[in-house]
MMTF fields as JSON, N, C-alpha, C and O atoms, coordinates in Angstrom:
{
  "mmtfVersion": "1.0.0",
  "mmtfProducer": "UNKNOWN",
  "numBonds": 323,
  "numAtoms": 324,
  "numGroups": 81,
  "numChains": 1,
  "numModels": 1,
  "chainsPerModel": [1],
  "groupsPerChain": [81],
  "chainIdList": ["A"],
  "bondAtomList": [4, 2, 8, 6, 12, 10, 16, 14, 20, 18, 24, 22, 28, 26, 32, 30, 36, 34, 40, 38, 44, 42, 48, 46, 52, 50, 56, 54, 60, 58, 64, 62, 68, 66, 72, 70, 76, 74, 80, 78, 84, 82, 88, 86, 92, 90, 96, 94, 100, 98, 104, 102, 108, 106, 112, 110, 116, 114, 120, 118, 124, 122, 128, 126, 132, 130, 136, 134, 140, 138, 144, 142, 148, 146, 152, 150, 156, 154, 160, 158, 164, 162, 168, 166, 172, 170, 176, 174, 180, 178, 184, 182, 188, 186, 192, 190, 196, 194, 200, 198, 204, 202, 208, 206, 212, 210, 216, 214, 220, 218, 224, 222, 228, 226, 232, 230, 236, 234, 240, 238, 244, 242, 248, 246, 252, 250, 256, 254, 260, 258, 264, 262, 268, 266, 272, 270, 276, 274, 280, 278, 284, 282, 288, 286, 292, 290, 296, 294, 300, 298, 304, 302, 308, 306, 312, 310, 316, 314, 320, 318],
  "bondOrderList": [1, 1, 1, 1, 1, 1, 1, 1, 1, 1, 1, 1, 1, 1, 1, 1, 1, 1, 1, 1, 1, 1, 1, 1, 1, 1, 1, 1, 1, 1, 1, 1, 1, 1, 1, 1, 1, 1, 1, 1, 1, 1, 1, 1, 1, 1, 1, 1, 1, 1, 1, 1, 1, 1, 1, 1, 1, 1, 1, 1, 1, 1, 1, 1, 1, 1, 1, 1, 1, 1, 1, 1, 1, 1, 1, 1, 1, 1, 1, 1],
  "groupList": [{"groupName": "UNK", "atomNameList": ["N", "CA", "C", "O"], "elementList": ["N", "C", "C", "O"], "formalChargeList": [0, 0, 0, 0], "bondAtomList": [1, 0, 2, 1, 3, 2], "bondOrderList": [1, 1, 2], "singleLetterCode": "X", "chemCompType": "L-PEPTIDE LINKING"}],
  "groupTypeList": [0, 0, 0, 0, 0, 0, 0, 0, 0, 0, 0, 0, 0, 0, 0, 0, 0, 0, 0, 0, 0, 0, 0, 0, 0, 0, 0, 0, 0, 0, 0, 0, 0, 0, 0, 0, 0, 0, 0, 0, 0, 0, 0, 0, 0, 0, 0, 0, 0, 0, 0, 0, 0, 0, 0, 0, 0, 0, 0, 0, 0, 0, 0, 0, 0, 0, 0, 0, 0, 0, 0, 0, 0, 0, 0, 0, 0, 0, 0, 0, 0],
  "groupIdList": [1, 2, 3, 4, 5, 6, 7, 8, 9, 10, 11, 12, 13, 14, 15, 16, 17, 18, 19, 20, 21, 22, 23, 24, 25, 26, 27, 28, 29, 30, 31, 32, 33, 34, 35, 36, 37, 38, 39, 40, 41, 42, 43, 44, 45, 46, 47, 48, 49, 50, 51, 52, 53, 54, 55, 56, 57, 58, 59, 60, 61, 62, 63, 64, 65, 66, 67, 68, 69, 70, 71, 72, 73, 74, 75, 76, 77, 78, 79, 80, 81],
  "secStructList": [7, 7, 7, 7, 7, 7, 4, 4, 4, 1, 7, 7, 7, 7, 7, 1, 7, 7, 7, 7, 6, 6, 6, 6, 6, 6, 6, 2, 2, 2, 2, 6, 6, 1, 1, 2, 2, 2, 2, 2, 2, 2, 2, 2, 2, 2, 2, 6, 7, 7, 7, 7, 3, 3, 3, 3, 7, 1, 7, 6, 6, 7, 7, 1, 7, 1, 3, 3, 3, 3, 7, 2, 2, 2, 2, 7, 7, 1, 7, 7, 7],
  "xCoordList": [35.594, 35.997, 35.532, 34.561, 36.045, 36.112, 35.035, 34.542, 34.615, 33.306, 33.933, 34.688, 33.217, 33.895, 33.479, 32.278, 34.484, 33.743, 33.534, 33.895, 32.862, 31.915, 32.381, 32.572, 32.569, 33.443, 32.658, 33.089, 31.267, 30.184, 30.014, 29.362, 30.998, 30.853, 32.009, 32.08, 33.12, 34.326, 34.418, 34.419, 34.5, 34.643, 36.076, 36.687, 36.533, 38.039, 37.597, 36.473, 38.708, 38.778, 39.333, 39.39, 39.986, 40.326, 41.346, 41.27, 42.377, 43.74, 44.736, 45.453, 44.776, 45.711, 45.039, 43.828, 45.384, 45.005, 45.88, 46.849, 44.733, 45.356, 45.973, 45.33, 47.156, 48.283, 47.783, 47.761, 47.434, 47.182, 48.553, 49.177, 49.001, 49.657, 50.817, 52.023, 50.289, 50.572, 51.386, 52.396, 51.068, 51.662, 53.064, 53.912, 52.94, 54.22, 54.843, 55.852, 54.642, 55.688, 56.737, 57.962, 55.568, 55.974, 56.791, 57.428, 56.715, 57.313, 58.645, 59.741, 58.47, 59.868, 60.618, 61.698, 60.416, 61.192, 62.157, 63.144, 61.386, 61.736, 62.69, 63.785, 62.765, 63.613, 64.874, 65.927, 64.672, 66.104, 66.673, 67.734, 66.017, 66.761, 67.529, 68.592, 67.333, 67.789, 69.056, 69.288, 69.663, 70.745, 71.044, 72.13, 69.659, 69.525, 69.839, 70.928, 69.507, 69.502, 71.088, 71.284, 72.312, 73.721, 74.283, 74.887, 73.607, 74.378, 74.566, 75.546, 72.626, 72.752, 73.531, 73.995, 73.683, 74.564, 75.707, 76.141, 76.273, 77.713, 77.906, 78.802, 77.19, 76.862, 76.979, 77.813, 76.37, 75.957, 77.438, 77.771, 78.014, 79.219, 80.405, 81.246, 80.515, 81.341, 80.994, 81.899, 79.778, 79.393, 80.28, 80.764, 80.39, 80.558, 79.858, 80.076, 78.892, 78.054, 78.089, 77.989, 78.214, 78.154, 77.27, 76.107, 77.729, 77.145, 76.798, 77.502, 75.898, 76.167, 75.682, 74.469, 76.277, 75.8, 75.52, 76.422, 74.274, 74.087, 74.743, 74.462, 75.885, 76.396, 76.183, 75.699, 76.506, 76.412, 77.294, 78.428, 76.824, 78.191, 79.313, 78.999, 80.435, 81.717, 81.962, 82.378, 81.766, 81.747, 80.566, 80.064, 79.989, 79.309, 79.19, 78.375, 80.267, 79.429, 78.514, 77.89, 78.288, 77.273, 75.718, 75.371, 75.232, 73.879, 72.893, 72.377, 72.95, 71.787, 71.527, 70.428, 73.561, 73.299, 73.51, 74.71, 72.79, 73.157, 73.807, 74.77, 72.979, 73.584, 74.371, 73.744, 75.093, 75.672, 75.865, 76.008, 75.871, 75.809, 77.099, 77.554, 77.846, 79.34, 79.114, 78.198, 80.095, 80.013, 80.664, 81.723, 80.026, 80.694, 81.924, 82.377, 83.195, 84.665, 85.057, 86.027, 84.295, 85.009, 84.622, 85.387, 83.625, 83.436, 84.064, 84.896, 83.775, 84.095, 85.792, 86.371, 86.268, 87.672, 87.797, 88.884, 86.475, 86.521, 86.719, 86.739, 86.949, 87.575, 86.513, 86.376, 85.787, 84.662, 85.069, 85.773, 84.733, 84.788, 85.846, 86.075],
  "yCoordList": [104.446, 103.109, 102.106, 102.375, 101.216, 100.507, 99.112, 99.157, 98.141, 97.274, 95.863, 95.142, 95.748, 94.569, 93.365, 93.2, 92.156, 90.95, 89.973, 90.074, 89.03, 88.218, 87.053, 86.857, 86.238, 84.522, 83.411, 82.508, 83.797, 83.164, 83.108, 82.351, 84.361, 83.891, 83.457, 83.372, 83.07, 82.207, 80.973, 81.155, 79.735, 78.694, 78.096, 78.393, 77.273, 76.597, 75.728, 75.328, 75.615, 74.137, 73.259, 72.349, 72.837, 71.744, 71.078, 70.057, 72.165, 71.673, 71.098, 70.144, 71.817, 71.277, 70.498, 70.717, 69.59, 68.314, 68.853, 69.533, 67.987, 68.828, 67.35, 66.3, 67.509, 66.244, 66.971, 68.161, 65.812, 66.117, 66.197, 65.141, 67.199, 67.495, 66.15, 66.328, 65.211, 64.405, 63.349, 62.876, 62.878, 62.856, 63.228, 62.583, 64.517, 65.34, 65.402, 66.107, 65.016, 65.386, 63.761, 63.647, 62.6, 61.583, 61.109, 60.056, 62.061, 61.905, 62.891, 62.653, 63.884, 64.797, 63.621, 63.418, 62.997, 62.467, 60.737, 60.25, 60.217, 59.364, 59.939, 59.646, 60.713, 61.63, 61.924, 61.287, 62.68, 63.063, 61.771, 61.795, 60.686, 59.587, 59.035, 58.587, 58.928, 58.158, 58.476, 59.66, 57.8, 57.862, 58.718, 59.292, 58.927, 59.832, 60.852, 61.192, 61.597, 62.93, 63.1, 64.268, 62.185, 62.52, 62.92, 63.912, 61.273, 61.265, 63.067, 63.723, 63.572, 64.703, 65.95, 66.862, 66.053, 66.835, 66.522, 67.308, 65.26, 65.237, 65.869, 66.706, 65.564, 65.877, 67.421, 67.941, 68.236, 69.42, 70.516, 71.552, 69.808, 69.845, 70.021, 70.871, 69.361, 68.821, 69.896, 70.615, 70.107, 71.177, 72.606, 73.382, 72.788, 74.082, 74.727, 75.923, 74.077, 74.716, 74.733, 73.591, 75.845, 75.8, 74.888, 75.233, 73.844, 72.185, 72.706, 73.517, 72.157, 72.123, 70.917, 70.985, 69.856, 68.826, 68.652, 69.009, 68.067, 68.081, 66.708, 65.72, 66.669, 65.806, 65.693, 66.694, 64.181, 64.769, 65.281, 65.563, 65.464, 66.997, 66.041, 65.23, 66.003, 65.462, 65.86, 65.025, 66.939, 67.428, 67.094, 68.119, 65.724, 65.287, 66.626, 66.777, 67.065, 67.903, 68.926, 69.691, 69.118, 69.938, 69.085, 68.6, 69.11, 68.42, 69.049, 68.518, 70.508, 71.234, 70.966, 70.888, 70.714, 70.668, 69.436, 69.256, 68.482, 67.088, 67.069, 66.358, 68.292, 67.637, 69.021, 70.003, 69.321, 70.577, 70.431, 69.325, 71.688, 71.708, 72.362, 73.202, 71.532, 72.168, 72.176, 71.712, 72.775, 72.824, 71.8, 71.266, 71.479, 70.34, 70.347, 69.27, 71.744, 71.824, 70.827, 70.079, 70.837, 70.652, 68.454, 67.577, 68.298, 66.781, 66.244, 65.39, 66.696, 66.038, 66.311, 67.179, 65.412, 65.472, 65.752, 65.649, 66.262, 66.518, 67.724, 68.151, 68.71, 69.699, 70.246, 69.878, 71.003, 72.131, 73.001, 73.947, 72.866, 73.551, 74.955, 75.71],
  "zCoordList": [149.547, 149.919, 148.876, 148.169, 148.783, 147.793, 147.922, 149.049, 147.303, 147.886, 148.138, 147.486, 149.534, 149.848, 149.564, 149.346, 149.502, 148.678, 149.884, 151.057, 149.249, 150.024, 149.469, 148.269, 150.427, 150.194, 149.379, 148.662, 149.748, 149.447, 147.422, 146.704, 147.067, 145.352, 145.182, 143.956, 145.66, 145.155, 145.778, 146.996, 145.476, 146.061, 145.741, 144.715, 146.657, 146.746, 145.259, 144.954, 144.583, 143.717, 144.249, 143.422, 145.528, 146.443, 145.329, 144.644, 145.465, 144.798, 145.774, 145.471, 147.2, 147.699, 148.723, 148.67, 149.728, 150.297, 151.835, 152.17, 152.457, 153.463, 154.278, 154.304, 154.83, 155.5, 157.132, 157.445, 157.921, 159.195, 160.078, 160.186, 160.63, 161.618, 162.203, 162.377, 162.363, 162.988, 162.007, 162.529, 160.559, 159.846, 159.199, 158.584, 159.597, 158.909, 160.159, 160.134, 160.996, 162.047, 162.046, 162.027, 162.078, 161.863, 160.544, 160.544, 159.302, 158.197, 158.579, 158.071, 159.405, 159.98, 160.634, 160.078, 161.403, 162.507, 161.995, 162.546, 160.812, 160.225, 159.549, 160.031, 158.533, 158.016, 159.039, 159.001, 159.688, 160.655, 161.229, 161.853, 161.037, 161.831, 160.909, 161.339, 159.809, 158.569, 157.799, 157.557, 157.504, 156.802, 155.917, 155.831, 154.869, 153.755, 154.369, 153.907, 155.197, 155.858, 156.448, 156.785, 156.664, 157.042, 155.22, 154.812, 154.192, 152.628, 152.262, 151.909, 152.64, 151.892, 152.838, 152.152, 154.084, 154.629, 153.829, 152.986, 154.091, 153.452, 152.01, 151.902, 150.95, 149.532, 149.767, 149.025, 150.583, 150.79, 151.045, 150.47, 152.051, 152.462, 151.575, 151.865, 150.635, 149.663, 148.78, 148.357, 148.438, 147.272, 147.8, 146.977, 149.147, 149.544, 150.323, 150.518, 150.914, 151.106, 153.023, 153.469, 154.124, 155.007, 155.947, 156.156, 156.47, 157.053, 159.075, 159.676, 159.533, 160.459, 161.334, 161.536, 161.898, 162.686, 163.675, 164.432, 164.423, 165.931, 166.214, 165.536, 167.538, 168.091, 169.282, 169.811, 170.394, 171.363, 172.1, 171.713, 173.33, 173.955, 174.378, 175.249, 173.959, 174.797, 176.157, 176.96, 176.466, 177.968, 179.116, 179.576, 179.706, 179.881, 181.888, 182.798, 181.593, 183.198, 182.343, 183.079, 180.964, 181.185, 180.808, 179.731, 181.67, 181.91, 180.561, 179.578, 181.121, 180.278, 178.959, 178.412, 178.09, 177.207, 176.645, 176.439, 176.304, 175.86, 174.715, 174.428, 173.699, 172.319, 171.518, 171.915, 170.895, 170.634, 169.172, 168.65, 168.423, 166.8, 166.805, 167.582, 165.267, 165.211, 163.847, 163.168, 163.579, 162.063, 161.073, 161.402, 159.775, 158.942, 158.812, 158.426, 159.11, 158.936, 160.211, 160.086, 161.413, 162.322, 162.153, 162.554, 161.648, 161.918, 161.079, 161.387, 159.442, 158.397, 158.521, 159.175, 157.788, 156.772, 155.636, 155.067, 154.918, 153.415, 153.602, 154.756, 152.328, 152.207, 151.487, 150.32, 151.933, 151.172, 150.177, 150.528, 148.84, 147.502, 147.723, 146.778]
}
């Protein structure tokens, strides 16, 4: 068996920084609300690239599901690559 090492002779160089939880969720949620986040679907879309959007449900008897994901062929009018 081979010898095992001990943590105590390598120390971190504290390269990466640590973002608290709560932060990044709050930097997630600003993000999805924002405009930037439809430009680059659309951009994305246009490239070719398979899109998919959450809308909400047109069929309001279904309760469960409020909001439903379709795909960028079906919302957009642009024509994918």
């Amino acid at each position: 068996m081979g010898k095992k090492r001990s943590r105590k002779t390598r120390t971190s160089k504290g390269k990466h920084g640590v973002v608290s939880q709560q932060i990044s969720k709050q930097m997630r949620r600003d993000y999805l609300a924002s405009p930037t986040r439809s430009i680059n679907q659309i951009l994305a879309h246009m490239k070719g690239r398979r899109t998919r959007f959450v809308i909400e449900n047109p069929d309001k008897s279904q309760t469960n599901k409020r909001y439903i994901a379709v795909t960028g062929d079906d919302v957009l009018k642009i024509r994918r690559k």
